[in-house]
N, C-alpha and C positions, 0 to 999 in steps of 0.2 A: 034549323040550326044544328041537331043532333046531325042529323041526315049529312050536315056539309061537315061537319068535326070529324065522324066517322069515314068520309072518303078522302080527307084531309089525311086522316090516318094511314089507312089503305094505300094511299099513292105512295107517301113517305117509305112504309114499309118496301112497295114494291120496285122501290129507286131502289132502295138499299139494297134488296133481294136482286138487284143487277149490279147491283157496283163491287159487291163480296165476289162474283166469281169474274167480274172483271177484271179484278187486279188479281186474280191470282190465272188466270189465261198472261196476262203482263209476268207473271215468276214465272210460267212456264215457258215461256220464250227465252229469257235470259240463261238459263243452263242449257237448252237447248244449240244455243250459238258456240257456248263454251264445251260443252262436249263434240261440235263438228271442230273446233281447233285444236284439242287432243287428239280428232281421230286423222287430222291430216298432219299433225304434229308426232303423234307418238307412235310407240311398238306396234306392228301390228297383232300381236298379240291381246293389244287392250282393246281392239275390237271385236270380242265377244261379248265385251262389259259394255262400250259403247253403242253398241246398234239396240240394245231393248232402252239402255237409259234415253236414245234419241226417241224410240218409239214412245213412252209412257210418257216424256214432255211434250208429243205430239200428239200421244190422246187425251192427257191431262186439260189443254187447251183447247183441245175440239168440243169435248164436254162445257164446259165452262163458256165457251164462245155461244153456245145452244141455251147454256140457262141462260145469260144476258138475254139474248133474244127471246128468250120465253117471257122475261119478266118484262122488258121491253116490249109486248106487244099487249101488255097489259098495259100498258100509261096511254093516254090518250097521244094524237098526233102532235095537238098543240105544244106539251107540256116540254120545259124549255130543258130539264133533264133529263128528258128520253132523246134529246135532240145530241144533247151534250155526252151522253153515255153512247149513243148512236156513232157521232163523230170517231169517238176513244176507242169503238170497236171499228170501226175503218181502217182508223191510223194502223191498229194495230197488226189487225188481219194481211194490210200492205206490209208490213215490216216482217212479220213470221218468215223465219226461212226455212221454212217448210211447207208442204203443199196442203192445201187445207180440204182436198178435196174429199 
């Protein structure tokens, strides 16, 4: 009973430990979109300020896309929130307009 409360815990935490840098890979995409609209919209002079802001939301999200799947391959296969946090990094990954290589 201990035994099963205690991995009850551990899983719990290690959804959590993927869904905090999930959504924040999700805010790095969003200025990411909006600074490539400034940079084909505005001066070119504000692309010195926009090419590292694009890079830093592009590794911001790299980072963070690695810890989901770190914490994710700690949940078992079955487990219906690593299915569901799994999906939410797909979607995502498809939607980045940036190369994620």
């Amino acid at each position: 009973e201990q035994q099963a409360a205690r991995q009850a815990a551990l899983t719990a935490t290690t959804i959590l430990a993927a869904e905090v840098p999930l959504g924040f890979a999700t805010r790095c995409v969003r200025p990411h979109e909006r600074l490539r609209e400034l940079q084909a919209q505005g001066p070119a002079a504000m692309a010195s300020d926009l090419t590292p802001a694009q890079a830093l939301a592009q590794a911001g999200f790299r980072g963070a896309r690695d810890n989901v799947r770190i914490n994710l391959d700690s949940l078992p296969e079955t487990d219906a929130d690593r299915r569901r946090i799994a999906l939410d990094l797909a979607h995502l990954e498809a939607a980045a307009p940036f190369s994620l290589d």
